[in-house]
C-alpha positions in Angstrom: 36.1 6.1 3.6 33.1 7.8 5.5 30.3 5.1 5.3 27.8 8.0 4.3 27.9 9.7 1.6 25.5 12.0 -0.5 24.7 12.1 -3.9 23.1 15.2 -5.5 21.9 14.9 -9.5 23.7 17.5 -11.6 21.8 19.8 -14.3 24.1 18.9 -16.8 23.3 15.2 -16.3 26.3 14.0 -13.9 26.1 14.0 -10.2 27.6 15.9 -7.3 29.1 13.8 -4.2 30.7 13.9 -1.1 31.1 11.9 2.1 29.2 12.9 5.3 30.9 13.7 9.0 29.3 12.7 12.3 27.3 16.2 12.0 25.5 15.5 8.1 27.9 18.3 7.1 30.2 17.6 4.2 33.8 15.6 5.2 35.4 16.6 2.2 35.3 18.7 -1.5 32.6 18.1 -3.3 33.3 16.1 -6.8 31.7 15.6 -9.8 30.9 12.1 -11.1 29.7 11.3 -14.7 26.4 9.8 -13.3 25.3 8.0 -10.1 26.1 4.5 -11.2 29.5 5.2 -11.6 29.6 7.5 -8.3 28.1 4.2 -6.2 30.5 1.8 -7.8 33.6 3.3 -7.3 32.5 3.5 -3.5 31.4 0.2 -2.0 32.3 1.0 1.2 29.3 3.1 1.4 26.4 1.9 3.5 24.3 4.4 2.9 23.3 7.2 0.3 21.9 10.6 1.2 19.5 12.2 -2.1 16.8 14.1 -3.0 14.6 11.4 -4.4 15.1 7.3 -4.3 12.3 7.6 -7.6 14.9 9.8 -9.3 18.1 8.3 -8.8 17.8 4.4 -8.3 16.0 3.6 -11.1 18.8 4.8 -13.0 21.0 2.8 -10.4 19.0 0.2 -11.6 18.9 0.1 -15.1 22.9 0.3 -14.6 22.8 -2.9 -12.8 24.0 -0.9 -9.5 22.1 -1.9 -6.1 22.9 0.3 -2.6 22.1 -1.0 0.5 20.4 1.9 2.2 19.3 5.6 1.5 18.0 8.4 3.1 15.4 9.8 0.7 15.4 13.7 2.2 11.7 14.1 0.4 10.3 11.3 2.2 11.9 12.3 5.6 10.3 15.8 4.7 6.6 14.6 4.3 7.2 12.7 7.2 8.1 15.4 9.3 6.0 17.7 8.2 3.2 15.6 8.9 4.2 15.3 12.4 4.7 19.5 12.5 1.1 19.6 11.8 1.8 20.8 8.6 0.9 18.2 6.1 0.0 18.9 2.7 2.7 21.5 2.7 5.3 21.8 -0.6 7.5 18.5 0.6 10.5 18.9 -2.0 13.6 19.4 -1.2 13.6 22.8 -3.0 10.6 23.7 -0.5 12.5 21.9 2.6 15.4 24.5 1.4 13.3 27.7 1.3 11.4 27.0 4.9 14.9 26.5 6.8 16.2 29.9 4.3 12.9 31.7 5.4 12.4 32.2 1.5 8.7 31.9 -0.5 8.5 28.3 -0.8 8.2 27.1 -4.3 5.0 24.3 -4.9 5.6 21.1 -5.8 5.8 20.0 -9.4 2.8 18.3 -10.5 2.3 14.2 -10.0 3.3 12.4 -12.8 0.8 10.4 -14.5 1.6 6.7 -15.5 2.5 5.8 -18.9 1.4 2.3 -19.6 4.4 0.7 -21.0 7.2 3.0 -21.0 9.2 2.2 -18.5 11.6 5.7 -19.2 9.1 7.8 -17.6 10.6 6.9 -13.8 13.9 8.2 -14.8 12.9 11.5 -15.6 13.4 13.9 -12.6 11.1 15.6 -11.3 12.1 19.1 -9.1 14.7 21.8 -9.4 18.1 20.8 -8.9 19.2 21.5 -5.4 23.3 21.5 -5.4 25.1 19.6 -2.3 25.4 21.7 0.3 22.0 23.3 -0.3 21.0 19.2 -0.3 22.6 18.7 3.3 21.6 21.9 4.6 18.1 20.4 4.5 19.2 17.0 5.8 20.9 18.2 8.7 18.0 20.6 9.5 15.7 17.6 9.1 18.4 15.6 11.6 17.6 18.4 14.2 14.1 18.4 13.5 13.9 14.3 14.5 15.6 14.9 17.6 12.9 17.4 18.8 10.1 15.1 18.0 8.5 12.9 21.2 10.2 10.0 20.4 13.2 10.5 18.4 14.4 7.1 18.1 11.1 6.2 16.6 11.4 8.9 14.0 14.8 8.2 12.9 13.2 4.4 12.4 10.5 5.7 10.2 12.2 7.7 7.7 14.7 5.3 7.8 12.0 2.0 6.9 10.1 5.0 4.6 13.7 5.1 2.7 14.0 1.4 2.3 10.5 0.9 1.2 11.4 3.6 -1.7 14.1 0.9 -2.6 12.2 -1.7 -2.3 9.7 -0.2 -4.4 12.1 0.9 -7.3 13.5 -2.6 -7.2 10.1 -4.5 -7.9 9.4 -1.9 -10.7 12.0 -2.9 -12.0 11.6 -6.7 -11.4 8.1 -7.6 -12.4 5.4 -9.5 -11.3 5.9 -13.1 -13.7 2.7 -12.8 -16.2 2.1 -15.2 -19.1 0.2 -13.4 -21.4 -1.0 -16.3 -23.7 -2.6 -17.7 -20.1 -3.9 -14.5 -19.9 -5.7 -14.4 -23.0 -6.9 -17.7 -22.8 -8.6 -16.5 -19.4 -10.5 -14.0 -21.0 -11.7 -16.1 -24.0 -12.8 -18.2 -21.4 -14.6 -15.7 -20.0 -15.4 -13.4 -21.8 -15.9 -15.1 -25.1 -14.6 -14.3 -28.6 -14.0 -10.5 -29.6 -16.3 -9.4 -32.9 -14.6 -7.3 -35.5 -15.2 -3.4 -34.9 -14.4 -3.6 -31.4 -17.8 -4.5 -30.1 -18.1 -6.6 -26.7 -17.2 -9.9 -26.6 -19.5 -12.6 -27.0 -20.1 -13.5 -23.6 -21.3 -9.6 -22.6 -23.8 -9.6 -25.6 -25.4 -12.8 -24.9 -25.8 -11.4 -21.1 -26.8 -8.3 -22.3 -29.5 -9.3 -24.5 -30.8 -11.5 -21.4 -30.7 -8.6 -19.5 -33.0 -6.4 -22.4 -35.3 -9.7 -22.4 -35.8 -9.5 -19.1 -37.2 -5.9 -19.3 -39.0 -6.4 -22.7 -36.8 -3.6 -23.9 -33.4 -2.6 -25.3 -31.4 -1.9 -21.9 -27.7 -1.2 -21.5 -26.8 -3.7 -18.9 -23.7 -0.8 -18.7 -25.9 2.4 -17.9 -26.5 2.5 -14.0 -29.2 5.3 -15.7 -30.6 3.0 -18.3 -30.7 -0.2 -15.6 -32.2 2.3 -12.9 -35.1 3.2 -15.5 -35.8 0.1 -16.4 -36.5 -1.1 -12.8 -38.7 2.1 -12.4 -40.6 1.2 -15.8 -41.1 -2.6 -14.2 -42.2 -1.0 -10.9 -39.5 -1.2 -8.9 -37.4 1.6 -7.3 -33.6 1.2 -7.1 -31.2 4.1 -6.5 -28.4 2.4 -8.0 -27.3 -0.5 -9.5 -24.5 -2.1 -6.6 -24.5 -5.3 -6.1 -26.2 -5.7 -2.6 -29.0 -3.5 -3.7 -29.9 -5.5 -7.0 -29.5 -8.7 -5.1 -32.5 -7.9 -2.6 -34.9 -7.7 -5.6 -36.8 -10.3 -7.0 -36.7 -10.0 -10.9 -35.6 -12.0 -14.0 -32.9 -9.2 -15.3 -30.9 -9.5 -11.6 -29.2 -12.4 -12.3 -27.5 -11.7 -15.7 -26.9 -8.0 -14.6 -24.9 -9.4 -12.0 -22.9 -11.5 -13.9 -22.6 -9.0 -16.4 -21.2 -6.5 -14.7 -18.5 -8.6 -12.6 -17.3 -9.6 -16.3 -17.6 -5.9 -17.3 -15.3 -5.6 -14.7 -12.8 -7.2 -15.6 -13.2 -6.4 -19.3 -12.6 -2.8 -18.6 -10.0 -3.2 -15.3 -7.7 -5.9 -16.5 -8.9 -7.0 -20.2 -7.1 -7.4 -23.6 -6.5 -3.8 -23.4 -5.0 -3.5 -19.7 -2.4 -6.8 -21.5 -0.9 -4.8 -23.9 -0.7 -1.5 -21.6 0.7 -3.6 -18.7 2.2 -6.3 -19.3 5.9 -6.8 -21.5 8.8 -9.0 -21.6 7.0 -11.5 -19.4 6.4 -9.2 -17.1 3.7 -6.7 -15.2 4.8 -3.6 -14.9 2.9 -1.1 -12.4 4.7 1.5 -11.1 4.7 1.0 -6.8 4.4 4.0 -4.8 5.6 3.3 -1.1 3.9 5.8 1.1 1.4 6.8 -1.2 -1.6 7.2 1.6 -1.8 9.1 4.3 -1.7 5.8 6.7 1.6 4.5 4.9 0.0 2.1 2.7 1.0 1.8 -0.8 -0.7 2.9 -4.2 0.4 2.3 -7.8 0.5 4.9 -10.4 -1.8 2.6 -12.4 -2.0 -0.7 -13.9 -4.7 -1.8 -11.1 -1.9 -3.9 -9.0 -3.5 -3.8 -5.9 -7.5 -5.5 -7.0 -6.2 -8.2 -9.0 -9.3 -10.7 -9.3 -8.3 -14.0 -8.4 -9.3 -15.3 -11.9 -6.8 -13.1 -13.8 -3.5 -14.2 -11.2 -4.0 -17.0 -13.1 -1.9 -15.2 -15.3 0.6 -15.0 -12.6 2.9 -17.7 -13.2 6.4 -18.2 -12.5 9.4 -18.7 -14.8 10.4 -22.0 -15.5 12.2 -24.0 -12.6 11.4 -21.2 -10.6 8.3 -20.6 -8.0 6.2 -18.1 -6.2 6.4 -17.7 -2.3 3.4 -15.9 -1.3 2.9 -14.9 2.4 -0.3 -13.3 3.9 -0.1 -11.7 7.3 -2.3 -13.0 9.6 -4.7 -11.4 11.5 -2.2 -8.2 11.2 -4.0 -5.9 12.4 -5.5 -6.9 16.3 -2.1 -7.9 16.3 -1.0 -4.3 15.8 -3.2 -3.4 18.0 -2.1 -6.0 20.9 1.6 -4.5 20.5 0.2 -0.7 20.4 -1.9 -1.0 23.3 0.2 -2.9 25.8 -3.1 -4.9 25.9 -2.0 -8.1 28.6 -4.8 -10.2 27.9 -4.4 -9.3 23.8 -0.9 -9.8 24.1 -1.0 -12.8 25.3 -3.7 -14.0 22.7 -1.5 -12.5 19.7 1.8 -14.1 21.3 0.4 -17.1 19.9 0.5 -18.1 16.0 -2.7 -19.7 16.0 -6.4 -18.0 15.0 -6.2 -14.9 17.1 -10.2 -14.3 16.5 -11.1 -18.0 17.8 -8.4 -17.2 21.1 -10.4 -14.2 21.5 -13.9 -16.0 21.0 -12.7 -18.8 23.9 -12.4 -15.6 26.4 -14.8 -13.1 25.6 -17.7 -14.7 23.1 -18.2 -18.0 24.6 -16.4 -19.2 21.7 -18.6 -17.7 19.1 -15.5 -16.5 16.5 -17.7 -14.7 13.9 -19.2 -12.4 17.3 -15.4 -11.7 18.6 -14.0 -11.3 15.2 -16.7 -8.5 14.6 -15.8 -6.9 18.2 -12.1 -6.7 16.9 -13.0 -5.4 13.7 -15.6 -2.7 15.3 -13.2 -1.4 17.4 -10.4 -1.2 14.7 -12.9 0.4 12.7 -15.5 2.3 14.9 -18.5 0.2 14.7 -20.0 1.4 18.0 -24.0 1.3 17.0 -26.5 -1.9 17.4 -24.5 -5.0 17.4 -21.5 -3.5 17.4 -22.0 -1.7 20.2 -22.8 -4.8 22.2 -19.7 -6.2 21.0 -17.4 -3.7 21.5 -19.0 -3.5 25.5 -18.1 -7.7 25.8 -14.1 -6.5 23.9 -13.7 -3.8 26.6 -14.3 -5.9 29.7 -11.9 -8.4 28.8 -9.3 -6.2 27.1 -9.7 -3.0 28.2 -6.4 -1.3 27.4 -6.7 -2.3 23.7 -10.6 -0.7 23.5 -9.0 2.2 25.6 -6.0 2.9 22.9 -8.3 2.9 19.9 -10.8 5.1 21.8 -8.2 7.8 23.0 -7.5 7.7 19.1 -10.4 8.7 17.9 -11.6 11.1 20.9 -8.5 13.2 19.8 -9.3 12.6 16.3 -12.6 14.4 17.1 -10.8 17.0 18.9 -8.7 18.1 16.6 -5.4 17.0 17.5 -2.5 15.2 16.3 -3.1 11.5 15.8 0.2 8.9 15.0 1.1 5.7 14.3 3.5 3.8 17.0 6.9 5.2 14.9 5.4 8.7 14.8 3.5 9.0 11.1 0.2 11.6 11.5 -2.9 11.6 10.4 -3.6 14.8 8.6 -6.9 17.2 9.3 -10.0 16.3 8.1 -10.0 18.0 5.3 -10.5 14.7 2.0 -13.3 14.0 0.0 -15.3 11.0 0.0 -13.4 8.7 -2.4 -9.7 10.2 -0.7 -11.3 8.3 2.5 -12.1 5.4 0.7 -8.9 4.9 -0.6 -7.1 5.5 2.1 -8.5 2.9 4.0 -7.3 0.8 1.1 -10.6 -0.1 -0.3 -11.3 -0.8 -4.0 -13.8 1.8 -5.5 -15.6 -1.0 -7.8 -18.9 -0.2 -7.8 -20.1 -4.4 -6.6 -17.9 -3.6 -2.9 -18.1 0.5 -2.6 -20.9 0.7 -0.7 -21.3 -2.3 1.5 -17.2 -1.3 2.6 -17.9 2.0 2.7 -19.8 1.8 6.4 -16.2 0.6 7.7 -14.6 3.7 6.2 -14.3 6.5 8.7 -14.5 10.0 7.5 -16.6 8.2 4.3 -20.2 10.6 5.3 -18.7 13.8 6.0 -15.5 15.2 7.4 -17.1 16.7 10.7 -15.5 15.7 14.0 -17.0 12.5 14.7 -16.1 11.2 11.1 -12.6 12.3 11.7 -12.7 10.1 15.0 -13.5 7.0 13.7 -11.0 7.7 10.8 -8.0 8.2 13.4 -9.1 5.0 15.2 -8.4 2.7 12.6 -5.6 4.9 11.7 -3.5 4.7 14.7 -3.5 0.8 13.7 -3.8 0.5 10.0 -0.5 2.6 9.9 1.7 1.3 12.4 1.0 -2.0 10.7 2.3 -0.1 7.4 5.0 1.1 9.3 5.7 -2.4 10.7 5.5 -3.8 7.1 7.9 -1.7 5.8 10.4 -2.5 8.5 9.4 -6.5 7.5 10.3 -5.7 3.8 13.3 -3.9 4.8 14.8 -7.1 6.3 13.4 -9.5 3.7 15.1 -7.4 1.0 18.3 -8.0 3.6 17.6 -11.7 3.6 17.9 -12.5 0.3 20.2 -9.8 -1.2 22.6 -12.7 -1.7 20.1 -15.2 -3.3 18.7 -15.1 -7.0 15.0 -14.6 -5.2 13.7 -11.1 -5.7 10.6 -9.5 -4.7 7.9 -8.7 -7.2 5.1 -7.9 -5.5 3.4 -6.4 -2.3 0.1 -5.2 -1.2 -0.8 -4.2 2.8 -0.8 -7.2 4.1 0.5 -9.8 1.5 4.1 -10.2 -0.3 5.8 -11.9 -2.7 8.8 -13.6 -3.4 9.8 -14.8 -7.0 12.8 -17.7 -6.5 14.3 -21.0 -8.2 12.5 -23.3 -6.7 15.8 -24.6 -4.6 15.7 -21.2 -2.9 11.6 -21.5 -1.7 12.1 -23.0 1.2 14.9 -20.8 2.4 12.8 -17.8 1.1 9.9 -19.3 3.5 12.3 -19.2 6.3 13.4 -15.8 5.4 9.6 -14.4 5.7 9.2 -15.6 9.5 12.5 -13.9 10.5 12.1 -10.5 8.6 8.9 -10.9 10.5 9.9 -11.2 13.8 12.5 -9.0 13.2 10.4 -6.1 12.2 8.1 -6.6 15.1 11.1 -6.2 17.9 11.9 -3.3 15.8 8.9 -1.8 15.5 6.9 -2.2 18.8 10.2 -3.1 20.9 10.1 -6.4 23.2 6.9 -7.4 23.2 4.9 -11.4 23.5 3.0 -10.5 20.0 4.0 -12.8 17.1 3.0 -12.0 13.9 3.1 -15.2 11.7 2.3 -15.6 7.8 0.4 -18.4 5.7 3.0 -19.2 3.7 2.1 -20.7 0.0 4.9 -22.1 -2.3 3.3 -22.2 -5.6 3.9 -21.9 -9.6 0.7 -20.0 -10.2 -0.6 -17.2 -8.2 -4.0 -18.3 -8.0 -3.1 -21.2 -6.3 -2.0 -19.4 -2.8 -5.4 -19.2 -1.6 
């Protein structure tokens, strides 16, 4: 049996198959199958599965109790590459893919689906016309051709190939679920927040702070109108153009200190409250839907739920089953690492070859041990703070690892240019061409309105999209997503690790990962994380000194890993 096969959905419901020679052409006839999970199972010999769409068919897979070991998702390949043409942004399904290589109009994409809190259904509808078999492998083996004329081929292949496994990965935690408690949940926000009032008015806890707030201005205020708060001040003789944290912490004024406090606990009212529970969370579990890929840098997104800026007082929430534990690893220090490996840097290199605290190794040879100066340098060169402070940093960073400062620069004079800009595998920055809060996002900050703007001055491309802007955006990019691309390569080989163990993954954001397990299985699970690391960094930046080490916390409650 060929160990490649692919698997095309069927209009009337079934799906089409057929196994794949050494060219991606079809082997043999096509057949019909009554659905995909009977099409995998009756094939086990299959390695891996060529389709349209890993969010169309595995959840299906899924729900059947069917898992594959690899895919080629042709739709992710075909952003990819189109990225890399210089033609992001283009119509990316496989419909579109077909009418490019036919010279046909190309049809647009169907519109993004919006999440539906607490229907799980919704990921199993398809989305896209049906494209039959051969139409399906037309595309893939034009795709094929299209990878070997890139730069670096190899590195291609590798990237669609960890973008396919991270869509499996990601169907497989939607379909797991992060461990929630509810009731702990609830009690968290009584805690808080204070008993609810009939009529749905706010909780106890926001009134009380909210009259303290009107008290404090002699006047009825809404502590929850920036307009209202920003009058007020004005009326008291103070000027404030908004009401962000780090701007109503400079003043000097009774209301401050209850606004504050109000409006973290507004926060989490609104962003993960009683009403975000019941959306959310079901069957012990919390359910956003992960979306690998879903920035421009490779970073991931969910379509909703708020996975990604959980406050630490609500993962209280996060507990595991009983007899059962949470392994949490957060990279450390990912991204100078990243950039050691990149660059070729021999004196960063060497520092990142070592597991221990990359900022103080770098302090010891540059900042006469001064870690919060060195771990600014990194930082502003990552991130294209080159003014004041910065500036003086970044001179101390070049003269003791000039090949790393030299990478990131290159980046971002091409950025300002107007050319291509990739990661180390070969994913492009797109032109300049987002609004303010697509930059913000994409550098993977939350838009609460308490870290907006104090982040927002590490965000390139955040004050206009001109040509400097764009700079300083493609020199963080170049390292913010080749360590996306290296983390999909690590959850790629975790997923491996423990195919064969009851642990499953539940949860994953940029730099940090979770592993739910019996409790027997932690320590193995532990072990696991280290390797898949490793791994992923020979496969990523090929034979390098750079180690990229995890803390590692075995723990019942999610809060409790930090």
């Amino acid at each position: 049996m060929a160990d490649r096969w692919a698997l095309s959905s069927a209009e009337d419901g079934g799906v089409d198959v057929a196994p794949l020679g050494p060219e991606g052409l079809p082997a043999a006839p096509v057949r019909r199958e009554a659905g995909p999970a009977e099409a995998v199972r009756s094939r086990p010999g299959v390695t891996r599965w060529v389709w349209r769409s890993t969010a169309e068919v595995y959840p299906r897979l899924l729900a059947a109790g069917v898992r594959v070991e690899r895919c080629y998702d042709v739709e992710a390949a075909e952003t990819l590459l189109l990225g890399h043409e210089g033609r992001y942004g283009q119509p990316r399904s496989a419909a579109a893919a077909l009418a490019r290589l036919r010279g046909d109009p190309v049809p647009p994409d169907p519109p993004q689906r919006s999440a539906e809190p607490g229907a799980q259904s919704s990921l199993f509808e398809p989305r896209g016309a049906h494209v039959p078999p051969a139409d399906l492998l037309a595309v893939y083996a034009g795709q094929q051709r299209r990878i070997e004329a890139t730069a670096h081929p190899d590195r291609m292949r590798l990237l669609v190939a960890a973008e396919s496994a991270g869509m499996l990965v990601a169907a497989e935690m939607n379909r797991a679920g992060l461990p929630w408690r509810a009731d702990v949940h609830r009690a968290v926000l009584d805690d808080l927040l204070g008993e609810r009032y009939a009529g749905g008015g706010e909780p106890r806890r926001l009134a009380e702070l909210a009259d303290e707030v009107s008290a404090a201005f002699g006047r009825r205020v809404r502590p929850d109108l920036p307009a209202d708060v920003v009058k007020a001040f004005a009326q008291a003789g103070i000027k404030v153009s908004s009401t962000r944290r780090w701007e109503l912490e400079s003043l000097d004024h009774p209301a401050v200190k209850p606004l504050i406090e109000y409006k973290k606990l507004y926060r989490i009212r609104v962003a993960h409250g009683w009403s975000w529970l019941q959306d959310w969370v079901r069957d012990g579990r919390f359910r956003p839907e992960f979306l690998a890929g879903g920035t421009v840098t490779g970073r991931w997104v969910t379509n909703g739920g708020g996975a990604l800026q959980i406050p630490k007082v609500i993962r209280r929430a996060a507990v595991a089953d009983p007899g059962w534990r949470l392994v949490v690893a957060d990279a450390d220090q990912m991204e100078p690492r990243v950039l050691a490996a990149i660059s070729r840097d021999p004196g960063l290199m060497e520092v990142a070859g070592r597991e221990t605290d990359l900022y103080q190794s770098v302090s010891d040879r540059a900042f006469s041990g001064d870690r919060a100066q060195a771990k600014l340098a990194v930082l502003g060169a990552v991130y294209g703070q080159t003014s004041g402070d910065g500036l003086k940093n970044l001179a101390a960073l070049r003269r003791r690892f000039p090949r790393a400062v030299a990478y990131v620069d290159e980046a971002a004079r091409a950025g300002e240019e107007g050319r291509l800009v990739r990661t180390w595998l070969g994913r492009t920055c797109p032109p300049a061409t987002r609004t303010t809060d697509d930059a913000v996002e994409e550098a993977g900050i939350p838009l609460t309105e308490e870290e907006s703007d104090a982040a927002r001055q590490w965000v390139p491309g955040y004050a206009s999209t001109d040509a400097r802007a764009r700079g300083r955006f493609t020199r963080n990019f170049v390292v913010q997503g080749s360590a996306a691309d290296w983390t999909l390569l690590l959850l790629a080989a975790l997923r491996q690790a423990v195919r064969d163990m009851a642990a499953e993954l539940v949860f994953f954001q940029h730099d940090e990962v979770i592993v739910h397990c019996p409790e027997e299985e932690a320590e193995t699970v532990v072990t696991a994380i280290r390797e898949a690391a490793e791994l992923a960094g020979r496969l990523t930046f090929g034979p390098t000194p750079v180690r990229f080490p995890f803390t590692t916390a075995v723990v019942e409650c999610y809060a409790d890993a930090k």
